[in-house]
C-alpha positions in Angstrom: 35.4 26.8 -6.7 31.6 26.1 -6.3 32.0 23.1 -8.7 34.0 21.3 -5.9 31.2 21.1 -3.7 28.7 20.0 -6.0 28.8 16.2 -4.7 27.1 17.5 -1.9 24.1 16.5 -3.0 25.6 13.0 -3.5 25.5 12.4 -0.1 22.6 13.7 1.0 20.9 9.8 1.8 23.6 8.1 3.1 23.6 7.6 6.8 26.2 6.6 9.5 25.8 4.2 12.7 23.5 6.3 14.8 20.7 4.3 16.5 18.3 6.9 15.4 19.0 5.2 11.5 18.1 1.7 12.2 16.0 0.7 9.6 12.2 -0.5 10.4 11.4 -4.0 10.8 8.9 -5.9 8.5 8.3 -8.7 11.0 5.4 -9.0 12.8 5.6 -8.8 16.3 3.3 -12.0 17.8 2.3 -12.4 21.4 4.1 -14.9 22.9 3.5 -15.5 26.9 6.7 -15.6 29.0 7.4 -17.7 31.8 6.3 -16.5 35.0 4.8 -13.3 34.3 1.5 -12.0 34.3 -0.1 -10.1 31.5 -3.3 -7.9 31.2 -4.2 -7.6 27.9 -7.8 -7.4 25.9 -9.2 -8.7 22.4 -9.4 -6.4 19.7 -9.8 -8.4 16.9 -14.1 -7.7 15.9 -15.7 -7.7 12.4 -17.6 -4.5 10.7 -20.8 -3.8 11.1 -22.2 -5.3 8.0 -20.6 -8.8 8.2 -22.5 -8.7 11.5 -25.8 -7.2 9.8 -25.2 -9.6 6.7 -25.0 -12.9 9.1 -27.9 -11.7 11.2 -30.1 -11.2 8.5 -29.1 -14.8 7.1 -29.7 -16.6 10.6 -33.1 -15.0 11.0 -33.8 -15.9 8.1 -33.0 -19.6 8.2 -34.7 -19.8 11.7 -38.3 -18.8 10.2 -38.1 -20.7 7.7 -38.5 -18.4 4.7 -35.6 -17.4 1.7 -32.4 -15.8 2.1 -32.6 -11.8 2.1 -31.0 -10.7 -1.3 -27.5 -9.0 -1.5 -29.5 -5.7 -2.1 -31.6 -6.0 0.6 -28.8 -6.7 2.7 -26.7 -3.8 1.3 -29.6 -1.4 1.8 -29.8 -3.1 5.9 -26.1 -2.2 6.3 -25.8 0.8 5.4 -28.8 2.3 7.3 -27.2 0.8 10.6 -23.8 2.4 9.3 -25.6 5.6 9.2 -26.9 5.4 13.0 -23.6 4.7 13.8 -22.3 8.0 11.8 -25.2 10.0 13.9 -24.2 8.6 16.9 -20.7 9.9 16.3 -22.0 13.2 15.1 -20.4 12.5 11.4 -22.1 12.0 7.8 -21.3 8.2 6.6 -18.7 9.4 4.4 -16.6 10.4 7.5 -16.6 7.0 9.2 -13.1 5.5 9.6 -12.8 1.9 9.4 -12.6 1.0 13.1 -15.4 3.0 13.6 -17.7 0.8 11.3 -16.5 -2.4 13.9 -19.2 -4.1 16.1 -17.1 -4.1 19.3 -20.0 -5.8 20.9 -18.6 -9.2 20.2 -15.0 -10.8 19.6 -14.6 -12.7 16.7 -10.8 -15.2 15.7 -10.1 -16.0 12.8 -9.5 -20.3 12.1 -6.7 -21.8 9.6 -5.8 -25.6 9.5 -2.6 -25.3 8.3 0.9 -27.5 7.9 3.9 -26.6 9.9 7.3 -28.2 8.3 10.9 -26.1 9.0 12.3 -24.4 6.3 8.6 -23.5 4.7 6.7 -22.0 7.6 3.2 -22.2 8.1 1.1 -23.3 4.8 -2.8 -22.9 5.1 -3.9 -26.9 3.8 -5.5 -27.7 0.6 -5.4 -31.5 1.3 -8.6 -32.7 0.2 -9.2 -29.6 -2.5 -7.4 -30.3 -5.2 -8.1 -34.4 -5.9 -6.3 -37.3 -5.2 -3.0 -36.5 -6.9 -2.7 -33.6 -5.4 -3.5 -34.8 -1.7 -0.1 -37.0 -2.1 1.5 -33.4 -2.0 0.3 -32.6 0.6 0.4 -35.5 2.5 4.4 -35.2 2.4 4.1 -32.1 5.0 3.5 -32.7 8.5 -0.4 -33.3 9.4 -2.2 -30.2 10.0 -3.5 -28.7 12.7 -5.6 -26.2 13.9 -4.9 -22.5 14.5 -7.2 -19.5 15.7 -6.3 -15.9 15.7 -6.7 -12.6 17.0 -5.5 -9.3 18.4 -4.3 -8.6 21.7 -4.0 -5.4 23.2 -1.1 -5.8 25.6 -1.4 -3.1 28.7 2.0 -2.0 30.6 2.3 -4.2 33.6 4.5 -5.3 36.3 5.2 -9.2 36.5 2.2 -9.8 38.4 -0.2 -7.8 35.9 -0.6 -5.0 38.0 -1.6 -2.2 35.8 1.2 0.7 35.3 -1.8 3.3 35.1 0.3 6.0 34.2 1.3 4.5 30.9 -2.1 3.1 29.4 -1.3 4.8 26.6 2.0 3.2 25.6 -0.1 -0.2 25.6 0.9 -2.5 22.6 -1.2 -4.1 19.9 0.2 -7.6 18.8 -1.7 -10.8 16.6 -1.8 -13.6 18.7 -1.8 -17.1 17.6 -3.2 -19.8 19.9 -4.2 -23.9 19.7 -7.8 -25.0 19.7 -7.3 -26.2 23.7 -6.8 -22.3 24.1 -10.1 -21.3 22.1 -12.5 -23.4 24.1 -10.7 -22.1 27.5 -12.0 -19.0 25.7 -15.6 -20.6 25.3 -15.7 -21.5 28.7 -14.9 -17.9 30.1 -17.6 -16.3 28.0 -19.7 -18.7 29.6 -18.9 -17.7 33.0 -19.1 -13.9 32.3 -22.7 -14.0 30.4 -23.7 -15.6 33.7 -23.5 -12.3 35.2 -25.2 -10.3 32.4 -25.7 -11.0 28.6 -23.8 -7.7 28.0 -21.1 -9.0 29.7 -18.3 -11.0 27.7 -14.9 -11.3 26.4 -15.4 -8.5 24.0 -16.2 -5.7 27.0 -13.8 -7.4 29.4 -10.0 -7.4 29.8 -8.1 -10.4 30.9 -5.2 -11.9 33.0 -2.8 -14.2 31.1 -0.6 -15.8 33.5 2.4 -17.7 31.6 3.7 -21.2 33.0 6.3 -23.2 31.5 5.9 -27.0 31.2 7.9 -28.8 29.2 9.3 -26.7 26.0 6.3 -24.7 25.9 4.8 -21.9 27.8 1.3 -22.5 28.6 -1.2 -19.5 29.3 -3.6 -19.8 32.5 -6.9 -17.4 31.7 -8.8 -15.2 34.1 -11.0 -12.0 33.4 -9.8 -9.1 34.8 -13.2 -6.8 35.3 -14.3 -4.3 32.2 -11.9 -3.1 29.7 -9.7 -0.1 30.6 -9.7 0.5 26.9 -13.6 1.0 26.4 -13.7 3.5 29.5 -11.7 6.7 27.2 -12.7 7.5 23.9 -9.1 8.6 22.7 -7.9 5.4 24.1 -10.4 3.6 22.3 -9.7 5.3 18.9 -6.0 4.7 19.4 -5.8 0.7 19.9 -8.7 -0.1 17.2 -7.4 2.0 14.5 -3.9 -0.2 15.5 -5.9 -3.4 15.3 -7.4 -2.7 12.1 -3.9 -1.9 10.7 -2.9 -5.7 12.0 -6.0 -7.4 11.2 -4.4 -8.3 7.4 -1.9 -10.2 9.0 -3.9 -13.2 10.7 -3.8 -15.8 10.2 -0.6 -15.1 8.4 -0.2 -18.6 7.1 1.4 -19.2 3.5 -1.2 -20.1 1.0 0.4 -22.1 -1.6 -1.4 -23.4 -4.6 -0.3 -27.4 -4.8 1.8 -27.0 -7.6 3.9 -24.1 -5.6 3.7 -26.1 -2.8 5.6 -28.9 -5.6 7.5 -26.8 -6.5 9.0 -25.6 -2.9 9.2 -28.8 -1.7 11.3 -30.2 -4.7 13.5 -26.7 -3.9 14.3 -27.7 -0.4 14.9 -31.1 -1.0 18.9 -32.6 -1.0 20.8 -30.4 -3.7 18.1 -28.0 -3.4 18.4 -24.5 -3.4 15.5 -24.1 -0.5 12.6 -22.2 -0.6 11.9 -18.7 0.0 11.7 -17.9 4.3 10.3 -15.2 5.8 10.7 -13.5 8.7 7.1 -14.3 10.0 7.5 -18.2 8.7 10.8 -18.4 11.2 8.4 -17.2 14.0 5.5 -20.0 13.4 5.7 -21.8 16.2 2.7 -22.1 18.2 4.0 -22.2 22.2 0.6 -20.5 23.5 -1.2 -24.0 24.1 
């Protein structure tokens, strides 16, 4: 009698329509503006602490005049300013997670000048790289263009970006993908907010993004929106940085194809072709945020 219910076990990983078993997406989730509605969001996209050490030590450097610090004594720099940081937190350097290392003092995008062509996605360029022969490759994609990244921390709003206070916490952390237009709008409100204070900026400051259509695309309108509601709680602020960090692997997200892959695809998806690999986040590479 037991042996007849010894398939049990069989069974045991199959699962049946319930909504509860939808499997997890693997596509990134980019901000994209909508038309008419207002969003408060902030930029959580920063570098650690020793890229920022590293680059300071260079630039001082190169302004006096004398040699470039060596790796070791740059090393040695980084690690004593991680260590304040640990003793500031009341931890040993070990403990440090990896948002905690980040110099929020300052946002930072990422920049790739990439080809967009249907079918292949976004492909970072290599025109000019690889000599002559190669550049013909290249040059059968559509010219590239300039990209720069970062991450957006998206707070719960009405339409009109008023803040639903009572649900900070379900804000949403999202890559976000803009045009070069966008990134000196960006310049420009730094600008305006370093006017009022050098510790004032777009790194300790949260913004409006107001979305208007024209034409096909949906163009973003830029105002700050007073000091980041993220900076003012320190479980908040763990939450959405230990979230960016998670994200910060996928920008800029573009393809990088060596030019004989990029051969290679393009020979795949021409007539009689069997077309080359697409992925969910190459279907979504549209830039709209101009």
């Amino acid at each position: 009698m037991s042996d007849e219910f010894d398939l049990y076990s069989d069974y045991e990983d199959d699962v049946d329509l319930n909504p509860a078993n939808k499997a997890p997406s693997k596509r990134t989730d980019w901000y994209k503006a909508e038309d008419g509605k207002t969003n408060r969001v902030a930029l959580l996209y920063f570098h650690p602490l020793p890229v920022r050490v590293r680059k300071a030590m260079l630039d001082k450097a190169a302004r006096e005049g004398k040699p470039a610090p060596s790796t070791a004594e740059i090393a040695a720099k980084a690690k004593a300013v991680l260590e304040k940081r640990a003793a500031d937190l009341g931890k040993s350097y070990d403990e440090l997670e990896e948002w905690e290392k980040l110099d929020t003092s300052t946002a930072q995008f990422k920049k790739a000048t990439s080809h967009f062509k249907a079918g292949l996605g976004s492909v970072e360029t290599r025109m000019g790289k690889d000599g002559p022969e190669a550049d013909k490759v290249w040059a059968q994609l559509p010219e590239a263009r300039d990209n720069y990244y970062s991450i957006l921390l998206v707070y719960p709003t009405d339409a009109h970006g008023n803040l639903d206070a009572q649900n900070i916490g379900n804000s949403v952390v999202k890559p976000w993908r803009f045009s070069p237009t966008m990134f000196n709008t960006l310049i420009d409100k730094e600008k305006v907010l370093k006017n009022y204070g050098d510790t004032n900026s777009l790194a300790t400051s949260d913004l409006m993004f107001e979305g208007k259509k024209r034409g096909e695309f949906v163009m973003i309108n830029v105002e700050p929106a007073g000091n980041a509601i993220w900076l003012k709680n320190d479980k908040l602020k763990a939450k959405f940085l230990a979230a960016a960090c998670k994200l910060y692997p996928k920008i800029p997200g573009t393809l990088q194809l060596s030019t004989a892959e990029l051969r290679e695809k393009l020979n795949l998806g021409g007539p009689g072709g069997k077309g080359g690999d697409i992925s969910a986040d190459d279907l979504n590479d549209i830039l709209i945020d101009t």
